[in-house]
DRENNUDREN-282148 format. One record per residue: x, y, z of N, C-alpha, C in turn; residue in three letters. Coordinates in steps of 0.2 Angstrom, whole numbers, plus 5000, padded with zeros to 4 digits. Each point is the difference from the previous one (the first is absolute). Layout:
XYZXYZXYZala
...
//
This chain:
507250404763500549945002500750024998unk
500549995004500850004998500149964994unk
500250054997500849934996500650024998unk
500349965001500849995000500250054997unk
499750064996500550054994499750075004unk
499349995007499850065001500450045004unk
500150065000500450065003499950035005unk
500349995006499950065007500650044999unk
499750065001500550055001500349994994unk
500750014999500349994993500449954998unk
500049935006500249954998499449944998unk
500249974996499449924997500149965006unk
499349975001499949975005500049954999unk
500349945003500049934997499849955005unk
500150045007499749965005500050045007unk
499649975004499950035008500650045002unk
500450055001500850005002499550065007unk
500950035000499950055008499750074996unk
500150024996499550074999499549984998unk
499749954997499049975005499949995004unk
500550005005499649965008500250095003unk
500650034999500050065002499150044997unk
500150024992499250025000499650005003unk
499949924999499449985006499850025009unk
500550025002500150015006499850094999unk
500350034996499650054998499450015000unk
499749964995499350004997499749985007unk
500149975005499549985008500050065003unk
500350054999499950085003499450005001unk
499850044993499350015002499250005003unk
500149915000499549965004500050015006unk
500550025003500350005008500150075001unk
500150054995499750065003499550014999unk
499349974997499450015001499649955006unk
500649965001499749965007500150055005unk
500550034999500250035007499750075000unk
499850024994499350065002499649975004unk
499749954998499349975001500050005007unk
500649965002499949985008500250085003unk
500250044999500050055004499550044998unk
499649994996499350034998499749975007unk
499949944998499549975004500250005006unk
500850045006500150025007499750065001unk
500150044994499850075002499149985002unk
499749964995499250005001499749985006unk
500649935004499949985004500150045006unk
500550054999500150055005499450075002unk
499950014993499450055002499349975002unk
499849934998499549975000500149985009unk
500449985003500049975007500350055006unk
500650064997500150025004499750085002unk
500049995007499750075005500350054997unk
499850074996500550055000500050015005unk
499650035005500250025006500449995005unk
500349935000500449945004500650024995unk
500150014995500650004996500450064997unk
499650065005500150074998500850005007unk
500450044995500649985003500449954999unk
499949954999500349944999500350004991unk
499950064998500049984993500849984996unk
500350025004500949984998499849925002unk
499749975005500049935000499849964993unk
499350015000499650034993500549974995unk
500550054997500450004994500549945003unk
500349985005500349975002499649924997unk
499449995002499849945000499950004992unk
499850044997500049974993500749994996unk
500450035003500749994998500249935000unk
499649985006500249935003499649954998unk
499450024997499649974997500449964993unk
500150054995500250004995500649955000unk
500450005006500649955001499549925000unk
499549995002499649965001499649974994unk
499950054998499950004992500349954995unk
500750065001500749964993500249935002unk
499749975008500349945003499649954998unk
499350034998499449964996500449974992unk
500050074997500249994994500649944999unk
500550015005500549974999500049924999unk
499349995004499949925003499849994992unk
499350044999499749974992500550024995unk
500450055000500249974993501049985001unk
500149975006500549925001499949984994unk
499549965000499849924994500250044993unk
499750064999500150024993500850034997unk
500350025006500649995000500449945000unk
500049965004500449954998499849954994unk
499550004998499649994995500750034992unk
499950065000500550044998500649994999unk
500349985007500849985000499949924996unk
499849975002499949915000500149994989unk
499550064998500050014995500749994994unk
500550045005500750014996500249964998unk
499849945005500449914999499849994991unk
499150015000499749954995500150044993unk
500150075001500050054993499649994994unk
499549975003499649994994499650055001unk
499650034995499450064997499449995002unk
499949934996499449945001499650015007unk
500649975005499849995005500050065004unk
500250044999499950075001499350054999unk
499949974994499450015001499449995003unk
500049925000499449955005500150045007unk
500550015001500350045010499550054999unk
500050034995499850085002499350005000unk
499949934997498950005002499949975004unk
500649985004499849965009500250065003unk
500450034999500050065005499650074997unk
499650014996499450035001499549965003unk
500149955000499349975005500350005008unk
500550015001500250005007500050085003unk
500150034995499850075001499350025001unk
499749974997499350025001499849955006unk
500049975001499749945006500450035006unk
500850035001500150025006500050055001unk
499850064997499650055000499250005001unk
499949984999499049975001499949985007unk
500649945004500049985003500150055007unk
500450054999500350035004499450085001unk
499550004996499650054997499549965007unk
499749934999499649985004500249995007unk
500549994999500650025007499750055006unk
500250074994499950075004499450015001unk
499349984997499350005002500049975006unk
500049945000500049945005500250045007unk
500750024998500350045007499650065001unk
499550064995499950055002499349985004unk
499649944999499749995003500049965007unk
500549965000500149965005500350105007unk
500250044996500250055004499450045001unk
499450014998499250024999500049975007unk
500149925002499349985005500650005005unk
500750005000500349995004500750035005unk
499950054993500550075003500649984999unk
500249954997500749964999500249984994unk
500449994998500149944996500049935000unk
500049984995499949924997500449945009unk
499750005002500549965008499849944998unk
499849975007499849915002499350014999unk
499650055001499450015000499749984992unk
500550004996499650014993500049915000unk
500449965000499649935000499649975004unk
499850045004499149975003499650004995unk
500050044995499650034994500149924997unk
500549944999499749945000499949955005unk
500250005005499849955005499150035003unk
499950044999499150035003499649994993unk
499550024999499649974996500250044993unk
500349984997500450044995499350014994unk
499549994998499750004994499550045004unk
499950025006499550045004500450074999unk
500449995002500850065000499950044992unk
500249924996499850054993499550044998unk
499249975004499550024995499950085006unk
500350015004500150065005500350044998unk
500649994997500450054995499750044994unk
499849934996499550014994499650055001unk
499650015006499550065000500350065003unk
500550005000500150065004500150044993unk
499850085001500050044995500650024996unk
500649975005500850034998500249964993unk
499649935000500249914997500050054994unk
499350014995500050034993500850044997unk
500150065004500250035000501049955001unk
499949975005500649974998500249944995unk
499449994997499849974995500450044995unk
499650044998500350054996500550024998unk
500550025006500650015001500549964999unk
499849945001500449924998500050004993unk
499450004997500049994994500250034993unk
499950085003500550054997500649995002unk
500549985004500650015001500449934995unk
499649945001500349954994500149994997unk
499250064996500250024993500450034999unk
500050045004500950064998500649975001unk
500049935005500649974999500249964993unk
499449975000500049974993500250024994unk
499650074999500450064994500850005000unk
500150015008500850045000500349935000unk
500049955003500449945000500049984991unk
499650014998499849974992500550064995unk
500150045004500450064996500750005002unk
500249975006500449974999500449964999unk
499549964999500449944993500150014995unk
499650055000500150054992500650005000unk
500350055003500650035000500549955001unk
500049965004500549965003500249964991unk
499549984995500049994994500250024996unk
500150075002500350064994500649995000unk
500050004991500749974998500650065002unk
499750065002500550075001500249995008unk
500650005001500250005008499950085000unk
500050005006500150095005500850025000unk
500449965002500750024999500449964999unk
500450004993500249964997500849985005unk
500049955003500749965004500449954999unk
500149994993500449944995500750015000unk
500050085001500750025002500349965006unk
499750005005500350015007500349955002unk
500750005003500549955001499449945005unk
500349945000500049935002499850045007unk
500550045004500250005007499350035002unk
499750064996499450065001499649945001unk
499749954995499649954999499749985005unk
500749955003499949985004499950015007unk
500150085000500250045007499050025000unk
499749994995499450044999499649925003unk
500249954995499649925002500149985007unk
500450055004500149965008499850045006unk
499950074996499750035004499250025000unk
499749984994499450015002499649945002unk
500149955002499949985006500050025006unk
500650005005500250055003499450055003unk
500050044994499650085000499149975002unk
500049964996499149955003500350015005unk
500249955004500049965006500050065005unk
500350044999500350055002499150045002unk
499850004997499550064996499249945006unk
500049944999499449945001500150025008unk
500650005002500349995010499950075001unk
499950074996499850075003500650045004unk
500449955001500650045003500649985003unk
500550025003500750004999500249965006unk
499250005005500450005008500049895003unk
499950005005499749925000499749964998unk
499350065002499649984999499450024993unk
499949934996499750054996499250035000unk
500050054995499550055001499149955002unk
499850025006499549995001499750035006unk
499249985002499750045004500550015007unk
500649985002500150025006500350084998unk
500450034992500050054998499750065002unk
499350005001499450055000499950055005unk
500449965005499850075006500450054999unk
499950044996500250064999499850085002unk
499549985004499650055001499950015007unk
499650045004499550005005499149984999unk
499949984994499550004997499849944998unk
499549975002500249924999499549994992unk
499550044996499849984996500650044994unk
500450035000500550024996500749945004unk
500049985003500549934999499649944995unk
499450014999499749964997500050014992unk
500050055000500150024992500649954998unk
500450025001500749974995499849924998unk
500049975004500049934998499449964994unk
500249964994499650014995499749925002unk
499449984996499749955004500349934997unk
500649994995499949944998500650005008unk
500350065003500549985005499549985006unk
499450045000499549985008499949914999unk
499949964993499849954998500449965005unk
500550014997500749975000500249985007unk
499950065002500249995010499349975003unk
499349994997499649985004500249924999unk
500249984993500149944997500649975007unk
500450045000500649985004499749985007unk
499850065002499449985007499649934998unk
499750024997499449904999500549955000unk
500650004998500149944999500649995005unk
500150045005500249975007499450005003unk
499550015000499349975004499849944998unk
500149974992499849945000500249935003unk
500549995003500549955000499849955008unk
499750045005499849995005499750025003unk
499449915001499450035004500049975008unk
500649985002500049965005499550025006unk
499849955003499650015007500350005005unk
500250045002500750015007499649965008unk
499350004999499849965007500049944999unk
499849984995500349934997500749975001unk
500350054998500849995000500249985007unk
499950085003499850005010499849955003unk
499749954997499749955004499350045007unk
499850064998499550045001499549994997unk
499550005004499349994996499550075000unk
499950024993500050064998499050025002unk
499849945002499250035001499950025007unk
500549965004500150025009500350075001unk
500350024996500550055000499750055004unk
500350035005499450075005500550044998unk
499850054995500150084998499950035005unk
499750025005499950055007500550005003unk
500649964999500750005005500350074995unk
499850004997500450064997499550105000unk
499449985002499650065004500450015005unk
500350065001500450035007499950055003unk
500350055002499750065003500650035005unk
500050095002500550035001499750035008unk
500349995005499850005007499950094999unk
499649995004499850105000500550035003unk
500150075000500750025001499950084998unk
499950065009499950044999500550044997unk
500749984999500550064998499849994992unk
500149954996500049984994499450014997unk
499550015003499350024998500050074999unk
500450065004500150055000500550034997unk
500249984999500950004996499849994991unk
500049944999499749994993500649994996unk
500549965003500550024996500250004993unk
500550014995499949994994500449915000unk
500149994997500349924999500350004992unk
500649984998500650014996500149905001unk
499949984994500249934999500550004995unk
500649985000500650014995500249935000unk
500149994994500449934996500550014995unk
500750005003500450004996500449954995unk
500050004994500349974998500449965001unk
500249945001500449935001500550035007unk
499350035005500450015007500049945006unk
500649974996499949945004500550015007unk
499849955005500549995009500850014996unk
500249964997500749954997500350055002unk
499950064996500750045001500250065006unk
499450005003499750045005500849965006unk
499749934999500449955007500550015000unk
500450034994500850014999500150074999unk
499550055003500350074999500450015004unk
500650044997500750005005500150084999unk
500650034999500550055000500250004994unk
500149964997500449954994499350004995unk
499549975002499449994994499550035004unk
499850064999499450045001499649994997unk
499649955002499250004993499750065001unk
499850005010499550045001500150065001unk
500750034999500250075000499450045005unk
499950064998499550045006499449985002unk
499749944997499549965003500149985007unk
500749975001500349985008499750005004unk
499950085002499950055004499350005001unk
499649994996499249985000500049955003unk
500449934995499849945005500449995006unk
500550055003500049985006499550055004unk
499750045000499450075003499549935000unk
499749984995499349985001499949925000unk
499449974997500149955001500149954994unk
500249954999500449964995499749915002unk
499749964997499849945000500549964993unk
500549965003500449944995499649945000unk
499749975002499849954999499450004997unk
500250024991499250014999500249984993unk
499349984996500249954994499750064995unk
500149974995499750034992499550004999unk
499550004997499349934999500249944993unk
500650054995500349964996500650004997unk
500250004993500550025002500450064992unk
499250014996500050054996499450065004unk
500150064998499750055000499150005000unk
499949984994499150005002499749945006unk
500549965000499749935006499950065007unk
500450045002500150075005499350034999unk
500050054993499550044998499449975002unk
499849924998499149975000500149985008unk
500650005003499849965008499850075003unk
500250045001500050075003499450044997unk
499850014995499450044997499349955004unk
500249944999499549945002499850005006unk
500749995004500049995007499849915000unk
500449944996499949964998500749964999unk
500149955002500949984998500149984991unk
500450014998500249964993499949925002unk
499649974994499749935001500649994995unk
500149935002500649984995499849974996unk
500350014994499749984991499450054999unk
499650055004499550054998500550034994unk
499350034996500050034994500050085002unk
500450054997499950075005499250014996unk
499850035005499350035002500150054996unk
500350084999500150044995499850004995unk
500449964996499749964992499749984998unk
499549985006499349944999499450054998unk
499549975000499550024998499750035010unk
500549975004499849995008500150065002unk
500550044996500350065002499450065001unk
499550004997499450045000499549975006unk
500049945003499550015004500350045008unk
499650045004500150025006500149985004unk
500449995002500249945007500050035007unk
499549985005499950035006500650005005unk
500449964998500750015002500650034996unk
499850064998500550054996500250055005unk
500749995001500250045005499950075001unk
499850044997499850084997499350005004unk
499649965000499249985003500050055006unk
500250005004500349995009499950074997unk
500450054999500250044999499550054997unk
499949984994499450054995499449995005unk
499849965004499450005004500050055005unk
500750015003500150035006500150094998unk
500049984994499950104996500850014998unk
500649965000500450004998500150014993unk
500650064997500149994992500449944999unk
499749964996500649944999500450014990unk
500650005004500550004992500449954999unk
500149984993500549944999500450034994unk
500849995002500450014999500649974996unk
500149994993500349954998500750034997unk
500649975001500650074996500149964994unk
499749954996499849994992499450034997unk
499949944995499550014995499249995004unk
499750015002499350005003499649924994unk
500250014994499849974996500449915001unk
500550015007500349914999499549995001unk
499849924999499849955004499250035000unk
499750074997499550015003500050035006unk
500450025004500050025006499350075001unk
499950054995499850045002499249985000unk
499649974997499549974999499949975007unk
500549975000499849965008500150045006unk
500250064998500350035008499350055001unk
499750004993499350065003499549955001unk
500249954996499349945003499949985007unk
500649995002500150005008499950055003unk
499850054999500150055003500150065004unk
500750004992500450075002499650054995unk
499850065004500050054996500450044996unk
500750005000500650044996500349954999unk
500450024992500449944999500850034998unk
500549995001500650034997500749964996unk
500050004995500650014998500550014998unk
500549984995500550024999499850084996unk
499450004996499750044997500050085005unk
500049985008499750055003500450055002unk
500850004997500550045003500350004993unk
500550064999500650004996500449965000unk
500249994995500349914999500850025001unk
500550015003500650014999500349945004unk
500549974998500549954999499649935000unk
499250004997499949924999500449954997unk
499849955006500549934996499349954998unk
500349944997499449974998499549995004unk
499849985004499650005003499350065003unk
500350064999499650055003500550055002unk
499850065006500350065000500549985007unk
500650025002500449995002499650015009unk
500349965007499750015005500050055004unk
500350064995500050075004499350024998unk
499950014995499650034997499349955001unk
500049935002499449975003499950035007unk
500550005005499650055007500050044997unk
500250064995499650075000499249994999unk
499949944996499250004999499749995008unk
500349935003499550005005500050075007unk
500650034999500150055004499650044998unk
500050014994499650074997498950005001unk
500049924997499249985003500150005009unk
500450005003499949995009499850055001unk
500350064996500150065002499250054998unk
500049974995499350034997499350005006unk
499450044997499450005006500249995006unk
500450035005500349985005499249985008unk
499650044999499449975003499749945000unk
500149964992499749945000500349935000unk
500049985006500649935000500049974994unk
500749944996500149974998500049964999unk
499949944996500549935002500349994992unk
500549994999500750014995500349924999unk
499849984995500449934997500450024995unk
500649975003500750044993500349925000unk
500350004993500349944998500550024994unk
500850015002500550024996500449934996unk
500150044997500449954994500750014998unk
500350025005500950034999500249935000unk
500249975005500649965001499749964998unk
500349984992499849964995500549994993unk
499949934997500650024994499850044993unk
500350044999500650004999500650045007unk
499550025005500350035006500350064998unk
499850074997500250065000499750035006unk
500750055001499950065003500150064997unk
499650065004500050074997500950014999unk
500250054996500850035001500150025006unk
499550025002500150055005500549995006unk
499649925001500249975006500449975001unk
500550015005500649985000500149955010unk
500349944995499649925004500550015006unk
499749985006500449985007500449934997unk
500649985005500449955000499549954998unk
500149964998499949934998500349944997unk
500449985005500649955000499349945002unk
499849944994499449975004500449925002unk
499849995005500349945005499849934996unk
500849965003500049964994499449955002unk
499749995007499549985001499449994996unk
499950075001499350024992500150004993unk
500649994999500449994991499749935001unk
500049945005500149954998499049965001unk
499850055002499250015000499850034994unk
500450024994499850014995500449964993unk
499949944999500549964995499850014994unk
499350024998500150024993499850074998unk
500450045004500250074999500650014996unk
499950014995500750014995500150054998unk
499350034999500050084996500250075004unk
499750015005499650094999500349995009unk
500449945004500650015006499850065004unk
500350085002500250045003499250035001unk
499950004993499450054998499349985003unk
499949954999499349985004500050005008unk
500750025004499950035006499950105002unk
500350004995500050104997499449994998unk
499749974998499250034997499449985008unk
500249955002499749975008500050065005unk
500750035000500350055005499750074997unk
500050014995499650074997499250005001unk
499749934997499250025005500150015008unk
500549985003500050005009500050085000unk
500550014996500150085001499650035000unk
499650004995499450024997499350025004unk
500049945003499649995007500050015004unk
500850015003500350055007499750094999unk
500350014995499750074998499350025001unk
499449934997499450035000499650005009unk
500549935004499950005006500550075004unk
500450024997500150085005499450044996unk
499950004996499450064998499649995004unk
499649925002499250015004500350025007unk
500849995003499850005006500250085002unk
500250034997500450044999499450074999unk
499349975001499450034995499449995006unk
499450035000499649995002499649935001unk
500349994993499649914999500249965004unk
500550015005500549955005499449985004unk
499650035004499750025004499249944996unk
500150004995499249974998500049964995unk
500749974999500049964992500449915004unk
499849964996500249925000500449994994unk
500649985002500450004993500249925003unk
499949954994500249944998500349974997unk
500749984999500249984995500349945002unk
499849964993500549934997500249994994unk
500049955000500349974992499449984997unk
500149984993499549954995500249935002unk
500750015000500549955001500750004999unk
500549945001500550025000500450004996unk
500650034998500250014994500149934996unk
500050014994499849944995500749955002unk
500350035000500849964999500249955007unk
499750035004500249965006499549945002unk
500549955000499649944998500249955003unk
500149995008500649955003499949914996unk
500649995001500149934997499649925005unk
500450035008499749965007499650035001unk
499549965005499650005001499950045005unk
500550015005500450045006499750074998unk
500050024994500150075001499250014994unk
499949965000499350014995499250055003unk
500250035008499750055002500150074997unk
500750004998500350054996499850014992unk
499749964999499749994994499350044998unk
499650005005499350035001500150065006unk
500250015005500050045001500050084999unk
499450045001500350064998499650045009unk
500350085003499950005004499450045000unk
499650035007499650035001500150075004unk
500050074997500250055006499650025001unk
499850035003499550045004500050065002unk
499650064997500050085006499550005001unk
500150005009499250005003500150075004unk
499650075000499750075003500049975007unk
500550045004499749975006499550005003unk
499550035000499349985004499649954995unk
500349974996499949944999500549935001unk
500550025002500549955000500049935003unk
500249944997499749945003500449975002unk
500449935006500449994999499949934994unk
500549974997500049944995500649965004unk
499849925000500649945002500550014993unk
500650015002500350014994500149914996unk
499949975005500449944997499049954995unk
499450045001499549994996500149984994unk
499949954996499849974996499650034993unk
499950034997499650044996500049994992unk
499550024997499950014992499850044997unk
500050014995499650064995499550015002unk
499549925001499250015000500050045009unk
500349985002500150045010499850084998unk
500350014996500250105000499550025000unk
499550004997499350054999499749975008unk
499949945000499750025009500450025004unk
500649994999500550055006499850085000unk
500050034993499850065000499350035004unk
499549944996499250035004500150005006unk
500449965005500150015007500250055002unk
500650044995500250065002500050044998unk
499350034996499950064998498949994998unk
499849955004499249994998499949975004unk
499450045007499649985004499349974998unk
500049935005499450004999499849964993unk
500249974993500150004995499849934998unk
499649974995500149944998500249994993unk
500349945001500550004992499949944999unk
500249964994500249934999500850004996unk
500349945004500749994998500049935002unk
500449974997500449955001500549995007unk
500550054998500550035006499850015005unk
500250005007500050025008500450074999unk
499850065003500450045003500749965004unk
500150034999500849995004500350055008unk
499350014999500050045010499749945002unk
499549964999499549965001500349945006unk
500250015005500349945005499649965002unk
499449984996499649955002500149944997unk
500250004997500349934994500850025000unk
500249924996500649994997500050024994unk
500450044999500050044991500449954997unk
499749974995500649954994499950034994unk
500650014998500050054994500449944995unk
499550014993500349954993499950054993unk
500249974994500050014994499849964996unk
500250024993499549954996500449934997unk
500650025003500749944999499849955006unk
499749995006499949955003500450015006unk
500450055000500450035005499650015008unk
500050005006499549985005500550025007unk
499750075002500750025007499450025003unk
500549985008499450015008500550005001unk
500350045007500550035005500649944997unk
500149955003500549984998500149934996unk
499449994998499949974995499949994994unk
500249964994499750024993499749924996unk
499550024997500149914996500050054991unk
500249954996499950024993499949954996unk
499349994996499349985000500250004993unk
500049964996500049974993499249994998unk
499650054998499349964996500049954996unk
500550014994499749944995500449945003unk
500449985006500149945001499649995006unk
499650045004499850005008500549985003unk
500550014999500649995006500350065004unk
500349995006500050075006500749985001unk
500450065002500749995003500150055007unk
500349975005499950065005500650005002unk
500050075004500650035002499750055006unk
500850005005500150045004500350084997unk
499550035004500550084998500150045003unk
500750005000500550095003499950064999unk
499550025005499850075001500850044998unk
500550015004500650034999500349994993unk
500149934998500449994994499650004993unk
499350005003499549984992500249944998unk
500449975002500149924997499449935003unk
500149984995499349935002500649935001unk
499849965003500249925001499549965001unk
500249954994499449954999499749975008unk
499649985000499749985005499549954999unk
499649955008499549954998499450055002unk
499549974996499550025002499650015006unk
499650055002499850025005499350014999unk
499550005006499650015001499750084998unk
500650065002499950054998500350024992unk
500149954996500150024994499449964995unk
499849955003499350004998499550025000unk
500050075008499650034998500050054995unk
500750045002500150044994499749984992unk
500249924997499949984993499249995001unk
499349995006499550014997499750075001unk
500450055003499650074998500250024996unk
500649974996500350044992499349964995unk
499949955001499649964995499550015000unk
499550025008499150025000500150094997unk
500550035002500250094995499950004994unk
500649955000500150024991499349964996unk
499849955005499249974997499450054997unk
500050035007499350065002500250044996unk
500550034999500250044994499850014992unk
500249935001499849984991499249985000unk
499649995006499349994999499750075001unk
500550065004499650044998500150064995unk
500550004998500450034994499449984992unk
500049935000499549964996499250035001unk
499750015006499350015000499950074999unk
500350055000499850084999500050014994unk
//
């Protein structure tokens, strides 16, 4: 115990001051370099014990890359548990008492030991949850309590691994116990490590403000946006070495984040519909592709592209003056182009689940990715068509493979290869993934590959986004933007010139990989598709006038001559439309399920909608409030894209009940698989 005549260093101690709280910050070294052995013990084990050497011969610069990056993952751990003993520390200098100093340091050896123990059943928990599931800790590990949890227990309990990580658990809290208990030892000792009584007011204080700082610094893993977490990890081509780095209290963390936008909403959307969900006929969405000797013989490959926030808006004001689409132009004016076409939403994954699904965005739906729903097969997974017909199917992503879960779901559905940011050299990434040049060289490079065995290629870029960087490289076309569309963006304050330069540089990006295919044998046998996710975040009309421009984003088309088709340019269309547009033009003979209509299909009136309530047929629109069931209609301007309110019509009735029995059917069948 302290008293007021004891001695650190060479001055008498009389009370709590800054060369004890410095000590003390000293003295936590040790515990946190024996944490941080441990956990990079316990990667390396985890690395020999699950990964292929064979699959990881050559890879091994990644290898050293991913523990590097582990390690950061690591220190971001440490930072979170020892905050509290930290400001614990600081908080300390107020009260300068001994006494009380005392009592802290037997709460924080118990807090050392308990969040070290905590984190010790952590890494088990994860090493087995990665045993049955080849992943880490996701949405999967809370069924372990809504399923029969004490059955689950007594099924772990015999497995023969349980003893042994028995074992292991209990040797390792013993050893935290020791070392936690030894360092209260030391945090006790009356002798500081380097004696700081000298050091001016200004040092003191310079030390008191910035280690804070240095944590917080140290907890977020990094400098850039966004902090350190699973989107981080695509580092590789390798997807169980993207898997390494990330440590399990972060997998917890992100599953937690998931569960807890899944809990909030269970609504019944037929309910809501005024659709009755036990009538509901699912076989409207069994469909099928007319036979078709050229295309049976041909086999073409098929290239599905989604660009980043590639919305209509800017496209309608491309001038001399504002070049969004630079050398694209020239493509869309050669082939063919659909503007009247919607979003499914109006973020990124609303796109991703409509399109992989072949299903619209249900409005207030929970993504499917995150869910535990992600893992079932769905007979409407666009890839299906394709893998059946002997095609290799690839998905394609220019981020982390690990957002949202995407890769889990992209082979569940039924892509065989998965790609991303990991799968190329990384040169001039911005936050979100590898820039759009370097996204077509992947899909260009897989087009190119086994030239005998068709494709079918899902790619989803991540450029034109904020912070909106471009390569140095590239040096931007005019872009004076019209004060039309400045005023279609009112709460654009930030990032102005720049978010058209990063628009205009994926166009450019895509002009290039379209002269590669045509320019190339692939001209002849390949289906290049491209749209948007959606449109750029910031355009967001005020009137209603222009609120087409808000969802729009457009649709292009390369069709091989001896497949060439013609399309009504002024057609109505949506995300969920695209995959059966494709099956018609590139799979004979073919049965698939979608939601969507082909959009060669002239048998029907095409009505295209989103998950906004937004509702277009040639020249008509209604927009559909669910939580108030209220409709507003309008006429619409093929030429001007503008809408004027309107009375209701017979034909805009129909429109609002085939949005209502879709989006019904969808969520009864999305629910039943």
């Amino acid at each position: 115990m302290y008293e007021k005549n004891d001695i650190i260093g060479n001055a008498m101690v009389k009370e709590y001051n800054f060369e004890k709280y410095f000590d003390c910050l000293l003295k936590i070294i040790p515990i946190n370099i024996a944490a941080l052995a441990a956990m990079t013990l316990y990667r390396i084990f985890f690395c020999f014990y699950f990964a292929d050497s064979g699959v990881l011969k050559g890879f091994y610069g990644y290898v050293f890359k991913a523990f590097f990056l582990g390690l950061r993952f690591d220190l971001s751990v440490l930072a979170y548990i020892n905050a509290p003993v930290i400001l614990i520390f600081t908080v300390l200098l107020v009260f300068k008492n001994l006494n009380l100093f005392k009592f802290v340091t037997g709460l924080i050896n118990f807090y050392y030991w308990l969040a070290f123990t905590v984190l010790a059943v952590l890494n088990l928990t994860d090493f087995g949850f990665f045993t049955y599931f080849n992943d880490h800790i996701n949405l999967l590990f809370f069924q372990f309590f809504e399923d029969d949890t004490f059955a689950l227990i007594k099924t772990i309990a015999y497995d023969w691994r349980f003893p042994i990580a028995l074992a292991v658990l209990t040797a390792s809290s013993y050893t935290v116990y020791k070392i936690s208990s030894y360092t209260r030892k030391i945090l006790m000792d009356r002798k500081c490590i380097i004696a700081s009584s000298y050091w001016s007011f200004p040092v003191k204080a310079f030390f008191i403000l910035i280690v804070p700082c240095l944590v917080f610094l140290a907890a977020r893993g990094t400098v850039s946006m966004f902090p350190l977490g699973a989107f981080h990890t695509q580092i590789s081509p390798n997807s169980f070495i993207n898997k390494l780095p990330i440590s399990s209290a972060h997998s917890l963390t992100d599953a937690m984040y998931a569960k807890s936008e899944q809990s909030n909403n269970k609504i019944n959307l037929a309910d809501r519909l005024g659709v009755n969900a036990e009538s509901t006929d699912l076989s409207v969405f069994e469909k099928f592709t007319q036979p078709d000797h050229n295309i049976a013989v041909l086999k073409p490959n098929v290239v599905f592209i989604i660009l980043e926030s590639f919305g209509t808006a800017p496209i309608l004001y491309n001038s001399g003056d504002f070049d969004v689409l630079g050398d694209l132009k020239k493509h869309f004016d050669e082939d063919t182009v659909l503007y009247n076409f919607l979003a499914a939403g109006r973020i990124t994954i609303h796109c991703l689940e409509s399109t992989i699904l072949n299903m619209p965005q249900r409005p207030h739906a929970l993504q499917i990715t995150q869910s535990p729903s992600a893992y079932n097969k769905y007979s409407s997974a666009a890839a299906l068509p394709y893998k059946n017909s002997g095609y290799a199917t690839k998905a394609v992503y220019g981020g982390s493979l690990v957002w949202r879960g995407i890769e889990n779901f992209f082979k569940t559905q039924g892509f065989d290869y998965t790609y991303g940011e990991g799968s190329i050299k990384n040169e001039y990434r911005h936050e979100w993934g590898i820039n759009d040049a370097q996204f077509f060289e992947i899909i260009l490079r897989e087009l190119q590959e086994t030239p005998n065995r068709p494709k079918f290629i899902y790619a989803m870029s991540t450029g034109t986004h904020p912070p909106y960087e471009i390569p140095p490289f590239y040096k931007p076309l005019p872009l004076n933007i019209p004060q039309e569309l400045k005023q279609m963006m009112p709460g654009e304050k930030k990032y102005g010139k720049r978010i058209f330069e990063t628009y205009q540089f994926a166009n450019h990006a895509a002009a290039k990989f379209l002269d590669a295919v045509k320019n190339s044998k692939l001209a002849e046998n390949t289906i290049v598709v491209i749209t948007g996710d959606h449109n750029l975040r910031e355009i967001n009309p005020s009137s209603k006038e222009d609120l087409f421009k808000k969802y729009a984003v457009p649709m292009y088309i390369y069709m091989p001559k001896s497949v060439r088709k013609q399309f009504d340019a002024n057609i109505a269309g949506c995300h969920m439309d695209i995959m059966p547009t494709l099956y018609d033009l590139s799979l004979s003979d073919t049965e698939y399920t979608a939601a969507g209509t082909s959009l060669l299909d002239g048998s029907k009136k095409h009505i295209a909608f989103n998950s906004e309530g937004f509702i277009l047929s040639d020249s008509k629109i209604v927009l559909y409030n669910i939580n108030t069931n209220e409709a507003q209609y309008f006429n619409f301007d093929n030429k001007t894209k503008k809408l004027e309110e309107t009375e209701y019509t017979e034909e805009h009735g129909e429109m609002l009940e085939y949005y209502k029995n879709t989006v019904a059917a969808s969520d009864v069948y999305l629910k039943r698989q």
